[in-house]
C-alpha positions in Angstrom: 0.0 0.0 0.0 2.7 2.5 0.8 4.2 2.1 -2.8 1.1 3.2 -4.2 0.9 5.8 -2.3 4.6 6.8 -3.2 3.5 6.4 -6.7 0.6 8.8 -6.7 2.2 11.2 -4.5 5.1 11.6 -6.8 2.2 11.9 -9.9 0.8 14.3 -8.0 4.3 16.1 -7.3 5.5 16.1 -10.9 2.3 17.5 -11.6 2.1 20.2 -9.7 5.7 21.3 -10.6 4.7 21.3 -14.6 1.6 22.7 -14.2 3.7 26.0 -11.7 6.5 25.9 -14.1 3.8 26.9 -17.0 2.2 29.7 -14.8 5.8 31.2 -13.7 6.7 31.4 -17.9 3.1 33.2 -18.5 4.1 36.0 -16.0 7.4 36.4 -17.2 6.2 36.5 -20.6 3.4 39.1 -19.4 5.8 42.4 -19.8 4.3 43.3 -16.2 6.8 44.3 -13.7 7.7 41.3 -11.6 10.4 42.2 -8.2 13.6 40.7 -8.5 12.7 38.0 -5.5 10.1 36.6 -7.4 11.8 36.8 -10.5 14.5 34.9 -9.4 11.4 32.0 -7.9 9.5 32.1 -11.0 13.1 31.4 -13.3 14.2 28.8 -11.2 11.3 26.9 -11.5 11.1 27.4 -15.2 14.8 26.1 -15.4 14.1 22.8 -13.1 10.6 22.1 -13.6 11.2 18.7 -12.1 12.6 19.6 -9.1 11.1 19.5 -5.3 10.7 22.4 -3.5 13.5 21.7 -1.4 15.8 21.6 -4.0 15.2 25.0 -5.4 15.4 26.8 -2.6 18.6 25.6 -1.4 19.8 26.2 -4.7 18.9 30.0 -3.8 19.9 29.7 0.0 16.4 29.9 1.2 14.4 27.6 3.2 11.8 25.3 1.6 9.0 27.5 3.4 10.4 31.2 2.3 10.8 29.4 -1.5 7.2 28.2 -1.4 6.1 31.6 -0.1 7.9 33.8 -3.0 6.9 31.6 -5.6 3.2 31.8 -4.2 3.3 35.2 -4.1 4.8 35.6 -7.2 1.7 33.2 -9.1 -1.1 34.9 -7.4 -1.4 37.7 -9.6 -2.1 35.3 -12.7 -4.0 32.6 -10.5 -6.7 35.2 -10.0 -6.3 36.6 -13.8 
């Protein structure tokens, strides 16, 4: 049982990653002014769309939870478009 639920965790995961990673291009590509924090979010997860949270924010020298916030921030201007 706990395979499956590795599996369709990690479906879920991948998912979720392509599906930010699509977002994050559509407001760079939207000529609006985007701060240089999230800018930085938003190209990092174009440019590893695969990777986990985790791994993106140490590759910035944040936390997981500061990475996830940014990039939150950053999306919620075209979440509610």
């Amino acid at each position: 049982m706990g395979d499956i639920l590795e599996a369709c965790n990690a479906r879920r995961r991948e998912a979720a990653a392509r599906t930010t990673a699509k977002l994050a291009a559509q407001v760079l590509e939207s000529g609006s002014y985007v701060p240089t924090r999230y800018r930085r979010a938003l190209e990092v997860r174009i440019d590893a769309p695969h990777a986990s949270l985790a791994e993106l924010a140490a590759g910035l020298g944040w936390s997981k939870d500061t990475y996830a916030a940014v990039l939150r921030r950053a999306l919620s201007g075209v979440r509610n478009a």
